[in-house]
Each structure stands twice: as structure tokens, then as C-alpha cells.
KOLMIRO-253277 format. One record per residue (C-alpha): residue in one letter; x, y, z. Coordinates in pm, 1 decimal. Example, Ala and Ser with C-alpha at 12.3 -4.5 7.8 and 13.67 -1.06 7.14 Angstrom:
KOLMIRO-253277
<site><vexnu>A</vexnu><east>1230.0</east><north>-450.0</north><up>780.0</up></site>
<site><vexnu>S</vexnu><east>1367.0</east><north>-106.0</north><up>714.0</up></site>
//
This chain:
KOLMIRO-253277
<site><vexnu>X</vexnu><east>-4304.9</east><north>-3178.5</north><up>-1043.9</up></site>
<site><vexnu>X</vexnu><east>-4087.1</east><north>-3272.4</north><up>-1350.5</up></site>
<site><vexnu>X</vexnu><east>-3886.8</east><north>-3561.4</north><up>-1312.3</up></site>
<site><vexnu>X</vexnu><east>-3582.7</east><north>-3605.1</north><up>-1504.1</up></site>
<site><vexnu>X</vexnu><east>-3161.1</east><north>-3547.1</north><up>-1476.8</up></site>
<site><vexnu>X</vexnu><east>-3015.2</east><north>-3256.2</north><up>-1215.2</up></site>
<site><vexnu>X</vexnu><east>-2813.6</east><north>-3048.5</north><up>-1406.8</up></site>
<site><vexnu>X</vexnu><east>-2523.9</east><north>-3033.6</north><up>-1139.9</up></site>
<site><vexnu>X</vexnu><east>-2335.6</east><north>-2743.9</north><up>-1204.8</up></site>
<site><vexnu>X</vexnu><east>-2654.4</east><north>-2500.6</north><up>-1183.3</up></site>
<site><vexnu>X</vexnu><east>-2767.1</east><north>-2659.8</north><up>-900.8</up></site>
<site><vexnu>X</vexnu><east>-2413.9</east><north>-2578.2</north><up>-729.9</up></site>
<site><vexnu>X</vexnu><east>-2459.8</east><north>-2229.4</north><up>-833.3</up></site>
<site><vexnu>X</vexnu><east>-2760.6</east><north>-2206.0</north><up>-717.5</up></site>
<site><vexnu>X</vexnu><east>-2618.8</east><north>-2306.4</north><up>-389.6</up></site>
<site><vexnu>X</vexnu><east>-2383.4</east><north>-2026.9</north><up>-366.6</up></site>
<site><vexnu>X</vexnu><east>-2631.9</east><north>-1791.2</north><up>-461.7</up></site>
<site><vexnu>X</vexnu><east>-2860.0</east><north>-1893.5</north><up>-184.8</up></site>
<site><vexnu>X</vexnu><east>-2517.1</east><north>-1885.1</north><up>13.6</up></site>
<site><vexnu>X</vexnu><east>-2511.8</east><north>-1519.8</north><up>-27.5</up></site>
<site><vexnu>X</vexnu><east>-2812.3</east><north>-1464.8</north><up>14.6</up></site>
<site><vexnu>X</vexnu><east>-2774.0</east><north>-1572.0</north><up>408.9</up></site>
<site><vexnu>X</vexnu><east>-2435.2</east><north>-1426.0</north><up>418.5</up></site>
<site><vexnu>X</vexnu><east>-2410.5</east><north>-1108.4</north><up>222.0</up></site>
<site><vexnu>X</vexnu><east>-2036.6</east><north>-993.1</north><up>172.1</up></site>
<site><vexnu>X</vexnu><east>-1904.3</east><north>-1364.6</north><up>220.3</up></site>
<site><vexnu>X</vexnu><east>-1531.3</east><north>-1478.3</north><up>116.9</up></site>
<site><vexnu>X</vexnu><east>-1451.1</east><north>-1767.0</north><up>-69.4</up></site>
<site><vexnu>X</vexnu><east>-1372.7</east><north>-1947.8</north><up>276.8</up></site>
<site><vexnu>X</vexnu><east>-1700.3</east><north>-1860.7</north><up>402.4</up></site>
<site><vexnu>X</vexnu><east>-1870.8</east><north>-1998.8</north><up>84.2</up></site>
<site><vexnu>X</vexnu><east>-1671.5</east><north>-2284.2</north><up>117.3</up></site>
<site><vexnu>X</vexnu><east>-1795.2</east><north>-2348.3</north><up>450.8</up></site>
<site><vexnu>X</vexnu><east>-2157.4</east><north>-2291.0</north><up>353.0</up></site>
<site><vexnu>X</vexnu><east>-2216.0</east><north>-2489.8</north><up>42.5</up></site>
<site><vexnu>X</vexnu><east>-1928.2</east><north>-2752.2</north><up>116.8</up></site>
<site><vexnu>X</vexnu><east>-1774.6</east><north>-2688.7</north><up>-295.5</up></site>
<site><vexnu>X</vexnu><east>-1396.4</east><north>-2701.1</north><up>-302.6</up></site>
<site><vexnu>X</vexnu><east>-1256.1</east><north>-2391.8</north><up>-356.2</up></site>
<site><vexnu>X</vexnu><east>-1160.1</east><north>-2458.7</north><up>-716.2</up></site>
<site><vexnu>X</vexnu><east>-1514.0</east><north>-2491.7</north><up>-851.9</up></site>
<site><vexnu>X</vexnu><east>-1628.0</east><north>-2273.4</north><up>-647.0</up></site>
<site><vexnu>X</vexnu><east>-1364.1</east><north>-2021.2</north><up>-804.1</up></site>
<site><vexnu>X</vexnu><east>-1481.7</east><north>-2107.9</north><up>-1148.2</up></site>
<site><vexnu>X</vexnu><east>-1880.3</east><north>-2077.8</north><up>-1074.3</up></site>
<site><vexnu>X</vexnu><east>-1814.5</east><north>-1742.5</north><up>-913.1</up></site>
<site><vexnu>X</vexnu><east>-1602.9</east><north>-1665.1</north><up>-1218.4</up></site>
<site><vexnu>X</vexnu><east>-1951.3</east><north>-1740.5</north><up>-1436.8</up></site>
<site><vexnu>X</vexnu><east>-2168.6</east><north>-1574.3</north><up>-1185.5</up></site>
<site><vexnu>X</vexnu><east>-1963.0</east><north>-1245.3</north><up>-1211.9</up></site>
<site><vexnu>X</vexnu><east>-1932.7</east><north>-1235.8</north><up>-1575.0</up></site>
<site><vexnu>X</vexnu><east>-2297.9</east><north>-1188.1</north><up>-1570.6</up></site>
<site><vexnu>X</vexnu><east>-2308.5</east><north>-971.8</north><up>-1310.6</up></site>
<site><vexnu>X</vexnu><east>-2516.4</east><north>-1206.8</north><up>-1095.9</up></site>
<site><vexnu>X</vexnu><east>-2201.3</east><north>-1193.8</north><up>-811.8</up></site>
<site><vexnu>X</vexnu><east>-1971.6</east><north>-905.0</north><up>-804.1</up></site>
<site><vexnu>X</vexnu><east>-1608.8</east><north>-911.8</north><up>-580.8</up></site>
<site><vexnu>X</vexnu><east>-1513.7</east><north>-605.4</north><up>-360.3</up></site>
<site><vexnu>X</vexnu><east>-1168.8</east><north>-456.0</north><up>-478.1</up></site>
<site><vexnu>X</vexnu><east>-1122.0</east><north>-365.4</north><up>-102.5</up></site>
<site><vexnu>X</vexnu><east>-1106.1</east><north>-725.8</north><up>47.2</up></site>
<site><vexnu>X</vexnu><east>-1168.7</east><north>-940.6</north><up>-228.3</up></site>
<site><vexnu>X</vexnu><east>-1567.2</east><north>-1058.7</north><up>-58.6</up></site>
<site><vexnu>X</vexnu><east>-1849.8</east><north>-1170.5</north><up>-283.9</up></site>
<site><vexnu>X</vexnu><east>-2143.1</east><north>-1039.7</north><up>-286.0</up></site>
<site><vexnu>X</vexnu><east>-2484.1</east><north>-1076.8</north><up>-533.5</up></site>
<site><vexnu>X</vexnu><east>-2497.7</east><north>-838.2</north><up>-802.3</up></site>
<site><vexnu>X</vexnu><east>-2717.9</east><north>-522.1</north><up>-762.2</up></site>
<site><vexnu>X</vexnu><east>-2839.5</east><north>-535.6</north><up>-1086.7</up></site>
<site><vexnu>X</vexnu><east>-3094.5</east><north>-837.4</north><up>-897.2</up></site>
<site><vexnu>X</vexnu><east>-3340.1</east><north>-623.9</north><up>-773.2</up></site>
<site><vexnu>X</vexnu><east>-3581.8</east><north>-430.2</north><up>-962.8</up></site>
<site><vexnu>X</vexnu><east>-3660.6</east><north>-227.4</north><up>-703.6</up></site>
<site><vexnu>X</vexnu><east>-3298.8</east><north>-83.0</north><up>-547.0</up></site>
<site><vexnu>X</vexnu><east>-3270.2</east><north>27.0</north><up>-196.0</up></site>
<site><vexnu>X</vexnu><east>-3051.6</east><north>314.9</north><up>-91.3</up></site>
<site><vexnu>X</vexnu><east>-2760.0</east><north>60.8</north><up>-8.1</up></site>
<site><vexnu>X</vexnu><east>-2839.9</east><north>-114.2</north><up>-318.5</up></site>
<site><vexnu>X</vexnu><east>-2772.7</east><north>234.4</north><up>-494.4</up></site>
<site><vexnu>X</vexnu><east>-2455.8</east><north>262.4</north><up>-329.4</up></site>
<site><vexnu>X</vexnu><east>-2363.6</east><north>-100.8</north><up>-421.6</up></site>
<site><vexnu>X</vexnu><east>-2387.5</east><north>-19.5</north><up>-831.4</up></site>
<site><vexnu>X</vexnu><east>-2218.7</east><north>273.3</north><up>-783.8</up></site>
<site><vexnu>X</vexnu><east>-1941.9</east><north>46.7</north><up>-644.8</up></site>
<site><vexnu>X</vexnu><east>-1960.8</east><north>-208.6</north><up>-881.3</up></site>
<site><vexnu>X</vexnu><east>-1918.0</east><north>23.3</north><up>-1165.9</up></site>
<site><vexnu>X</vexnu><east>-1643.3</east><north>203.7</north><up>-1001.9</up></site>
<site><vexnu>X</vexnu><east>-1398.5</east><north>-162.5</north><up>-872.7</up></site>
<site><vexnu>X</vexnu><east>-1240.6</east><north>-212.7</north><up>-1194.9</up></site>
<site><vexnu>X</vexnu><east>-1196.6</east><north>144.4</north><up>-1319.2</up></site>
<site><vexnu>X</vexnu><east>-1048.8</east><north>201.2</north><up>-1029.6</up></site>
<site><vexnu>X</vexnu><east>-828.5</east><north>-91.2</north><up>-1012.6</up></site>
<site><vexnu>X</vexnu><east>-647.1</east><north>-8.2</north><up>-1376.1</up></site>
<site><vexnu>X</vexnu><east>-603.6</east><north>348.8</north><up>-1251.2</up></site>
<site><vexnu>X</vexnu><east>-412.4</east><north>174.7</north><up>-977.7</up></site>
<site><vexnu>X</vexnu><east>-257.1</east><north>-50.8</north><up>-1192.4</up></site>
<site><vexnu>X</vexnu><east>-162.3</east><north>263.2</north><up>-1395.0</up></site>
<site><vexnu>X</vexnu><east>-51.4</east><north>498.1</north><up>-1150.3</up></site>
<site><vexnu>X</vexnu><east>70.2</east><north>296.5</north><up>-809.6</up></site>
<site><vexnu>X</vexnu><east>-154.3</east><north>551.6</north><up>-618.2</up></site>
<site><vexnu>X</vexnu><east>-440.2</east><north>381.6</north><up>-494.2</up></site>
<site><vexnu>X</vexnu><east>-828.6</east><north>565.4</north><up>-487.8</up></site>
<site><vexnu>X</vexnu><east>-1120.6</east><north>543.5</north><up>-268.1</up></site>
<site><vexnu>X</vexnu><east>-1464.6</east><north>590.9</north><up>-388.4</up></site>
<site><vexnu>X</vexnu><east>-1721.7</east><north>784.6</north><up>-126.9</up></site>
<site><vexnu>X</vexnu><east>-2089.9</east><north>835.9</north><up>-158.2</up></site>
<site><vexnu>X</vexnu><east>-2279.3</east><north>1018.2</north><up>64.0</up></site>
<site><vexnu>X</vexnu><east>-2460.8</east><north>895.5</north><up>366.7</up></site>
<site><vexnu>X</vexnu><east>-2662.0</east><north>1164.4</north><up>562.7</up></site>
<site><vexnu>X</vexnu><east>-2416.2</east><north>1390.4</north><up>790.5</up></site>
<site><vexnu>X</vexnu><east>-2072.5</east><north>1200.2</north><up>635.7</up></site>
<site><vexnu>X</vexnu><east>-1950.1</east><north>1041.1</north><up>384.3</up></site>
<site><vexnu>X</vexnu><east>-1898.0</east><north>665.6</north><up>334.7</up></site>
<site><vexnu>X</vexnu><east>-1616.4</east><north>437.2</north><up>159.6</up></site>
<site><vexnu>X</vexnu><east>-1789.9</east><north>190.3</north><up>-74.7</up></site>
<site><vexnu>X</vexnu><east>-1489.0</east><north>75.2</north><up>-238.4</up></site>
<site><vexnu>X</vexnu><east>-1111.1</east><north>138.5</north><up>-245.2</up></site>
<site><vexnu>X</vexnu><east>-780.7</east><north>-7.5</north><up>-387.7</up></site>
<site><vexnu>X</vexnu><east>-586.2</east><north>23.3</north><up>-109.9</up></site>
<site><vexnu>X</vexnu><east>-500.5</east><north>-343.3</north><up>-38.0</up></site>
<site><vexnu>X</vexnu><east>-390.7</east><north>-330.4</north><up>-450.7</up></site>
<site><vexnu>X</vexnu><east>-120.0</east><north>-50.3</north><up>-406.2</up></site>
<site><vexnu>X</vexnu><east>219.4</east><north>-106.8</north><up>-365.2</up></site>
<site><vexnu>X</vexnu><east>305.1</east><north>172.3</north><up>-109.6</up></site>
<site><vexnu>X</vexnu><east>173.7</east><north>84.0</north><up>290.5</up></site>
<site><vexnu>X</vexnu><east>-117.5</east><north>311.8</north><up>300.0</up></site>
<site><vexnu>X</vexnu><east>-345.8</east><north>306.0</north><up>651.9</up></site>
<site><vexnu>X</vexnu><east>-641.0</east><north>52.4</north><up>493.6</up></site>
<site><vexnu>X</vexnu><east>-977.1</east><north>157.5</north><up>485.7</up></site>
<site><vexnu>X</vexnu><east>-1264.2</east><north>-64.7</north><up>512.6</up></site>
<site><vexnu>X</vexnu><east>-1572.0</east><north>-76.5</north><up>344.8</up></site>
<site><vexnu>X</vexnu><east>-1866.1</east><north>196.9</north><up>530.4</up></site>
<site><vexnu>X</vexnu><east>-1619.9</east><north>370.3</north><up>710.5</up></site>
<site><vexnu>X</vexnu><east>-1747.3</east><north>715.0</north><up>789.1</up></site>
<site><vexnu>X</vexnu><east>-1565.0</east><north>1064.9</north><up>618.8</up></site>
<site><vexnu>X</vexnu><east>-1660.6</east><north>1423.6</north><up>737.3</up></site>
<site><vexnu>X</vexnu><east>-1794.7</east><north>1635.6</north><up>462.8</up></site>
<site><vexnu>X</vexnu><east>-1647.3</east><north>1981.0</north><up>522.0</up></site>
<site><vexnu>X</vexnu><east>-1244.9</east><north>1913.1</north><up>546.3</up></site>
<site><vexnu>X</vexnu><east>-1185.8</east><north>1627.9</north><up>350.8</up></site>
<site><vexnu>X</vexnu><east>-1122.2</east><north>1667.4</north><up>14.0</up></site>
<site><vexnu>X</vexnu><east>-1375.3</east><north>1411.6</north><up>-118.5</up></site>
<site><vexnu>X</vexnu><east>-1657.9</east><north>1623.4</north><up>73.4</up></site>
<site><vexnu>X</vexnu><east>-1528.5</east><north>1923.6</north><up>-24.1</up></site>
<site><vexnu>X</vexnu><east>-1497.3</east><north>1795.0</north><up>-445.6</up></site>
<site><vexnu>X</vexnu><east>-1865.0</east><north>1657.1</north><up>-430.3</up></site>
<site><vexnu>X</vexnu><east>-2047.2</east><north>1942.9</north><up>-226.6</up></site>
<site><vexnu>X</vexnu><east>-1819.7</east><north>2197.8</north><up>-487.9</up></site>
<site><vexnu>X</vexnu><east>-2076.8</east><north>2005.5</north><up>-806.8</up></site>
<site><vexnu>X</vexnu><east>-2355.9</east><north>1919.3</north><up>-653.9</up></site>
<site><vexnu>X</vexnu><east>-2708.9</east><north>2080.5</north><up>-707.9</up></site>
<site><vexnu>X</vexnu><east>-2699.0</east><north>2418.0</north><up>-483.2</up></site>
<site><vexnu>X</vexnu><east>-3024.6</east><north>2287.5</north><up>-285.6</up></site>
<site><vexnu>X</vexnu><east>-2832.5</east><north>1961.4</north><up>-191.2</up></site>
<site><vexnu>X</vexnu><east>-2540.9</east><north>2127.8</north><up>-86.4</up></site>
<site><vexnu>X</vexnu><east>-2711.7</east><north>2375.5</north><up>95.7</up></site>
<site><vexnu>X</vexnu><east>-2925.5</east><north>2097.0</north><up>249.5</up></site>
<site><vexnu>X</vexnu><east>-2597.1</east><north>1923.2</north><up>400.7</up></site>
<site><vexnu>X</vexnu><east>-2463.1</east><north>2238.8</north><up>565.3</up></site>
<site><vexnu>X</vexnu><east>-2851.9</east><north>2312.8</north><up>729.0</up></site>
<site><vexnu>X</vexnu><east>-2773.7</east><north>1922.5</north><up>877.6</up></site>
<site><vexnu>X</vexnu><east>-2425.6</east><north>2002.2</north><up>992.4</up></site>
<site><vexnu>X</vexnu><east>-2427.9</east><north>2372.0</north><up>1125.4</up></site>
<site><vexnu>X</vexnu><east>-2629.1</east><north>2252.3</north><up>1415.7</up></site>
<site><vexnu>X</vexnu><east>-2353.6</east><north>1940.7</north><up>1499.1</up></site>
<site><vexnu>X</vexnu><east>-2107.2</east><north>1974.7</north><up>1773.7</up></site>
<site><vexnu>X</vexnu><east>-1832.9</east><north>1751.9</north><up>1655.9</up></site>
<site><vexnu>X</vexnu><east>-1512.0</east><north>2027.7</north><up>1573.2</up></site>
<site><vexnu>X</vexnu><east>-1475.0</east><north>1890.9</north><up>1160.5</up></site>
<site><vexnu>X</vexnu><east>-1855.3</east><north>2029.8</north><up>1128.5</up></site>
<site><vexnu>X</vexnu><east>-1764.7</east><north>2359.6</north><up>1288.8</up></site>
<site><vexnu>X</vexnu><east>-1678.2</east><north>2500.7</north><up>910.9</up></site>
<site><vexnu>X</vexnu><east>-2048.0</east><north>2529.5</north><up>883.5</up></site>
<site><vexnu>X</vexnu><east>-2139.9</east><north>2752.2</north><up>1096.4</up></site>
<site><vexnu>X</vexnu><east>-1877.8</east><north>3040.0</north><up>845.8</up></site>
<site><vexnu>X</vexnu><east>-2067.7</east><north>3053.0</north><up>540.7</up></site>
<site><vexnu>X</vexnu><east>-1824.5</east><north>3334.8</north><up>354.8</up></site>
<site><vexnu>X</vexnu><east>-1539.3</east><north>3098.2</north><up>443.0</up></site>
<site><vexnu>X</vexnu><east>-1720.8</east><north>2752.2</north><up>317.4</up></site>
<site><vexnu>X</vexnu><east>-1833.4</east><north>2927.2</north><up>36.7</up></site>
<site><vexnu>X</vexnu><east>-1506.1</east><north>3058.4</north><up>-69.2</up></site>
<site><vexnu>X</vexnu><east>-1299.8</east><north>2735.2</north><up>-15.9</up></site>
<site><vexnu>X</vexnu><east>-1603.8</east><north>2544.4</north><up>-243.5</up></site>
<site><vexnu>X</vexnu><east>-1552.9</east><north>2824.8</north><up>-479.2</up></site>
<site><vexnu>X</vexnu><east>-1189.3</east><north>2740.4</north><up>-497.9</up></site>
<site><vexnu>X</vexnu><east>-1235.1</east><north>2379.1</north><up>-538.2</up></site>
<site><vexnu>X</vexnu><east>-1494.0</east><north>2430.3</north><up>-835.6</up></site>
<site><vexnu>X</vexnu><east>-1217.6</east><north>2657.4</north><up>-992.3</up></site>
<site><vexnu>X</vexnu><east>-943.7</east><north>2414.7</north><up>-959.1</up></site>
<site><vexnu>X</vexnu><east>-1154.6</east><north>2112.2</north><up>-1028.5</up></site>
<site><vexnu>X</vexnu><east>-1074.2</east><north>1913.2</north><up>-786.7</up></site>
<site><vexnu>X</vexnu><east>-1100.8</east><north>1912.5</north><up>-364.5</up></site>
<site><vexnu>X</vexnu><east>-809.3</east><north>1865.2</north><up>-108.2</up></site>
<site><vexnu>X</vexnu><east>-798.4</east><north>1811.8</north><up>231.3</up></site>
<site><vexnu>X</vexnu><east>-805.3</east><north>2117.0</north><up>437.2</up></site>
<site><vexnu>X</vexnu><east>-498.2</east><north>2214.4</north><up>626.7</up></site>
<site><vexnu>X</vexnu><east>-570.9</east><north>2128.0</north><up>1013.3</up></site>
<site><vexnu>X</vexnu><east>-736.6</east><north>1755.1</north><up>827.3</up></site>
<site><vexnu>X</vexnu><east>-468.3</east><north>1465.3</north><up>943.4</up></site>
<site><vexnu>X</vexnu><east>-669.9</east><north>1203.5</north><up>878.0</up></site>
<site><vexnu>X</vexnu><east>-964.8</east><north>1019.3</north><up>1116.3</up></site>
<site><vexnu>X</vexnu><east>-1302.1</east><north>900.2</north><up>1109.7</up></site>
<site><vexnu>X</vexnu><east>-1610.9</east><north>1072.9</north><up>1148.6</up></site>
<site><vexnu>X</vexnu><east>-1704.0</east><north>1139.7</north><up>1504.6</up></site>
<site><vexnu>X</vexnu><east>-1343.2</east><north>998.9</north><up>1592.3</up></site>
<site><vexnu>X</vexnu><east>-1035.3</east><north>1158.6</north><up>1721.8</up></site>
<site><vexnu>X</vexnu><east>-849.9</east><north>1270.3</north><up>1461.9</up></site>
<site><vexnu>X</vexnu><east>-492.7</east><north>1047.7</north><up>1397.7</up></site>
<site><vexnu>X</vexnu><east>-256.3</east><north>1164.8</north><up>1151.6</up></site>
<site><vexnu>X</vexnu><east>-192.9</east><north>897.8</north><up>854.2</up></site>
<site><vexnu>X</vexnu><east>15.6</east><north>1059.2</north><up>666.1</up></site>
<site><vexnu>X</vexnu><east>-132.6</east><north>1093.3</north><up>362.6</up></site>
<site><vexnu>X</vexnu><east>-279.4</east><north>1363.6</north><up>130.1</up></site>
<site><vexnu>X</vexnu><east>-499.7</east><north>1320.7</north><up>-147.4</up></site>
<site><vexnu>X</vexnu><east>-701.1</east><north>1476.8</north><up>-486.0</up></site>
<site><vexnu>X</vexnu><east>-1051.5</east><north>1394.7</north><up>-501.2</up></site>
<site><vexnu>X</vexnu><east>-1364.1</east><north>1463.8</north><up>-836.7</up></site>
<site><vexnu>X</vexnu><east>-1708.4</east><north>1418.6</north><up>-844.8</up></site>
<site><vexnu>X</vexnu><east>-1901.2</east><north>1154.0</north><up>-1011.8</up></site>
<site><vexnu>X</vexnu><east>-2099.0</east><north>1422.4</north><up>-1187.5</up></site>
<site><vexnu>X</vexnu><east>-2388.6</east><north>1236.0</north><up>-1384.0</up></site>
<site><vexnu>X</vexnu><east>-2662.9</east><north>1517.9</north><up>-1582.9</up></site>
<site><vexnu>X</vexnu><east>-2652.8</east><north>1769.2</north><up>-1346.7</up></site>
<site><vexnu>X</vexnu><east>-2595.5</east><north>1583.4</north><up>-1021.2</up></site>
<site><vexnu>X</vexnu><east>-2362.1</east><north>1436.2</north><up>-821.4</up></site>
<site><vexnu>X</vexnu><east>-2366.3</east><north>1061.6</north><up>-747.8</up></site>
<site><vexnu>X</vexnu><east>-2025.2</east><north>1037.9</north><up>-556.7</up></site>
<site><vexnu>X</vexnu><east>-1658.5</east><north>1154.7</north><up>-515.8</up></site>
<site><vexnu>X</vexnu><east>-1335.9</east><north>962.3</north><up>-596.7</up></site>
<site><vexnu>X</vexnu><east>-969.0</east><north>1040.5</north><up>-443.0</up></site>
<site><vexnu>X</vexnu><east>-631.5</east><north>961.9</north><up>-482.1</up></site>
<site><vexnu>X</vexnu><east>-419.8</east><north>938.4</north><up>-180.5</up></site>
<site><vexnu>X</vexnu><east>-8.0</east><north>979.2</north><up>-132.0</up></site>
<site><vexnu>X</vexnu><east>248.0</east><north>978.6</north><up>89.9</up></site>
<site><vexnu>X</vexnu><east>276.5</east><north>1328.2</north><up>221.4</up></site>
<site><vexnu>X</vexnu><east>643.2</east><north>1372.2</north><up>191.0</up></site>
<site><vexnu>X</vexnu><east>610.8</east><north>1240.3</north><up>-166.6</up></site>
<site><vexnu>X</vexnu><east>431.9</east><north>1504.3</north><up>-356.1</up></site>
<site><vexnu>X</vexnu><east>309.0</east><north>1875.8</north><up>-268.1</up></site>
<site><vexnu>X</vexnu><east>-78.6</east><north>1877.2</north><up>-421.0</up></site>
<site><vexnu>X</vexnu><east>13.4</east><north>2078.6</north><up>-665.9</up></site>
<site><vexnu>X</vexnu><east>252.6</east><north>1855.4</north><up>-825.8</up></site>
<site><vexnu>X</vexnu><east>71.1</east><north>1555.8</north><up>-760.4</up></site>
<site><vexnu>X</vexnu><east>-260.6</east><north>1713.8</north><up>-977.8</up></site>
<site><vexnu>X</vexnu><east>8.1</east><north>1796.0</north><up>-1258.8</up></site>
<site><vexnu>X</vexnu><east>52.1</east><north>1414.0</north><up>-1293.6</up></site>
<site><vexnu>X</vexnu><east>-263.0</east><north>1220.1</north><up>-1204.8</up></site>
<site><vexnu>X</vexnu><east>-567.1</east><north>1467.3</north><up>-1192.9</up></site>
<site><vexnu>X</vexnu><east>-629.6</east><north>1427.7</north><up>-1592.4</up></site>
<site><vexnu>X</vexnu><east>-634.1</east><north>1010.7</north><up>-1527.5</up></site>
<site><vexnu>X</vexnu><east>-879.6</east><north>1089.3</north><up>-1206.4</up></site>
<site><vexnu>X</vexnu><east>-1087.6</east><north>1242.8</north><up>-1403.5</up></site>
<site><vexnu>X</vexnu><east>-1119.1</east><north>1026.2</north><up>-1697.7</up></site>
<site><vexnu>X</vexnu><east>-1163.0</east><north>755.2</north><up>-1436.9</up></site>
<site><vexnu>X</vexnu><east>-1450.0</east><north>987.1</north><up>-1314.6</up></site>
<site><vexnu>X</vexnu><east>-1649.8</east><north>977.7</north><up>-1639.4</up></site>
<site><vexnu>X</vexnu><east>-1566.0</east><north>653.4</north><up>-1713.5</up></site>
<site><vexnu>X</vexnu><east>-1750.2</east><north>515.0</north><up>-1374.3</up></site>
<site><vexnu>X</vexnu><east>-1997.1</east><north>711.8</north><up>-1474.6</up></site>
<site><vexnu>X</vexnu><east>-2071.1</east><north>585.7</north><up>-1825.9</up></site>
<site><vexnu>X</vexnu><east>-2030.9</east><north>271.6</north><up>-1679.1</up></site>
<site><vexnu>X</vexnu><east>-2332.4</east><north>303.9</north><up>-1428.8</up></site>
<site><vexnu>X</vexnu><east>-2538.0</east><north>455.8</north><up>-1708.2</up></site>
<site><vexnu>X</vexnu><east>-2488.8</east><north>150.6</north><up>-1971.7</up></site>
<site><vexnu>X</vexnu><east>-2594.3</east><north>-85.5</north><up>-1670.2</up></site>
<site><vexnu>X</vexnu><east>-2899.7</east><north>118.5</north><up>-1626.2</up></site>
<site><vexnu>X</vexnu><east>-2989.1</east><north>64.8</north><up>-2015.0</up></site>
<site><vexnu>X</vexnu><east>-2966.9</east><north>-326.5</north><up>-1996.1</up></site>
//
């Protein structure tokens, strides 16, 4: 054991990082209560932490949580987490830009899963979203924008796992002609939109009408698909049509831009 001076502030960082460690996804308050730092230094250690990308913050509710760029060897959620990572402040100056705020899916067997979204950063009252919420594949237009790009074995590997579900927003895959020809559609118009009879709802919930439409792209990364982003609007607001004329070119650019992202944190 060396003897010798405590260098205090790393020891209080190391505190929160051990903090997070017992309570992944924590908010300040919550590290507060754990490591007993005012709020103000705690503010400016997670402020050094995240500049590093040691601790990143959620977009979605503002909770901290240790970088995934930690482990060496990255888990499926860990996988999910740098995706979201990459895609928080891209997607927060396309809010900033536009008003409109986006979600970012990824997929997760038999739906699709919110890992981040700037919902609570929009100006307009959307329904809020929170963080692993479940999305069906086959009439949203997320599902529909990332099973349009993706490898033809994956895609075909989803529908085999739905067709045999009961739940009525897997039903479209049991009509192969029709599936086909709406993902044919989507690929045209590069980008996916809700289908028609879609009101909004959680996977394996009832369906409840939010009132929203939306535009949604792949993260398309050498010849896969890695996720989907949208951007959502007050139905009465826009038709899709017009709402693509104004904000599909930024969508996309935020699209590649997550994705370049995600590949210069694989390089470090």
C-alpha cells in the first residue's frame, strides 16, 4: 500500500462511478443520495465524466448512466446503449432545428424498442415515450423504414417470427404480396410511415390513438441496418407528404450523421 495525499476530487468521482455502477440509469437526486456530493459538484464531475465518455445523460429524462464505451466486451443492451449515445445529441440539434421531436428504435426480437427520444425537448405536448417501450414492426413506420433496408435474410427472418403471432398488428405477416409491396413502397420513397388503421399503442397493448403521425429512416451502416429514427407531428398539422417536403432531407442527414458517429467511437 502507498501512503501519501488523497487526491479528493478523483476519489469523489470514483464514488459516483461506483454509484452507477449499483444504480444504473440514476438521476442526479439519486446520485446525490448515494454518494452524499452536493449537487453542484456533483454537476461538474459528471460534466468531466461525460466529456470523456466515461458517463453519458439520456436525452429522454435527463438519467446518468456509465458510458458503453467501458466494456470491451459489449452485450446486446450494451449495443443498444452506443447506438443511443451516438444518436442523443444529433438528435437533440435536429430538435433544436426543427421543433419536431425524434425517437430512435432498435430492434429487439418480435418489436421494436425506444432507446432514446427528444420528446421531453419539444415544444409541442407530444404523448412521452419512455425509454424500452415496445413498437410493432409491421405498421409503424419505424418497422416498416428499417425492415424496407435491411439484409433480405433479416427481414425475412422477422416475418418467419411474426407470421405465427396472434396479436392483430402482426397479422400483416401472414400477406406476403401485400408486405412486400408496402416495403417496396417505402424503399422507393425512402422513408416508412405509419400504416393507415396504426393510431398509436404499444406492442401487445390496446391500441390508443395519440394523435400523431410520423417519418421514419434507417440507420443504414455497410450494408446493414443498425436502427430506425422518426419524426413525429401533430396530425392535423401536416399531411406526410408535406411534412417529408420539409424535414425528410434533415432526417436523413441526421441518419448518417449517427452513424458516422458510432463508427468514429468504434476507431478510438
Amino acid at each position: 500500500m502507498v501512503d501519501g495525499p488523497i487526491i479528493k476530487s478523483l476519489e469523489r468521482g470514483l464514488r459516483v462511478l461506483q454509484a452507477l455502477q449499483m444504480q444504473p440509469d440514476s438521476s442526479l437526486h439519486e446520485l446525490h443520495t448515494l454518494t452524499r456530493i452536493s449537487k453542484p459538484s456533483l454537476l461538474r464531475i459528471l460534466h468531466t465524466l461525460a466529456r470523456s465518455a466515461v458517463v453519458t445523460r439520456r436525452v429522454a429524462d435527463g438519467r446518468y448512466r456509465i458510458g458503453s464505451n467501458l466494456s470491451h466486451t459489449p452485450s446486446r443492451r450494451e449495443h443498444r446503449d452506443r447506438i443511443a449515445e451516438a444518436a442523443a445529441p444529433v438528435l437533440e440539434r435536429l430538435c433544436q432545428r426543427a421543433s419536431w421531436p425524434s425517437d430512435l428504435m432498435v430492434p429487439s426480437g418480435d418489436h421494436m424498442e425506444i432507446r432514446e427520444t427528444t420528446r421531453t425537448r419539444s415544444p409541442f405536448l407530444l404523448q412521452q415515450e419512455r425509454i424500452g417501450w415496445r413498437v410493432n414492426w409491421l405498421l409503424s413506420g419505424v418497422g416498416r423504414a428499417y425492415l424496407a433496408f435491411c439484409p433480405a435474410k433479416e427481414r425475412q427472418r422477422v416475418i418467419n417470427l411474426l407470421r405465427s403471432s396472434s396479436r392483430p398488428e402482426d397479422r400483416l405477416a401472414r400477406e406476403p404480396e401485400r408486405l412486400n409491396a408496402i416495403l417496396a413502397e417505402t424503399r422507393a420513397r425512402g422513408y416508412g410511415t405509419r400504416d393507415a388503421i396504426h393510431v398509436g399503442g404499444h406492442y401487445g397493448e390496446p391500441p390508443h390513438a395519440d394523435g400523431l403521425l410520423a417519418i421514419a429512416v434507417p440507420l443504414q451502416d455497410s450494408g446493414r441496418v443498425i436502427g430506425a429514427i422518426n419524426m413525429l407531428w401533430l396530425r392535423p398539422a401536416f399531411s406526410v407528404e408535406a411534412f417529408a417536403a420539409l424535414y425528410l432531407q434533415d432526417l436523413q442527414a441526421a441518419s448518417v450523421e449517427i452513424v458516422d458517429s458510432l463508427r468514429k467511437r468504434a476507431r478510438r
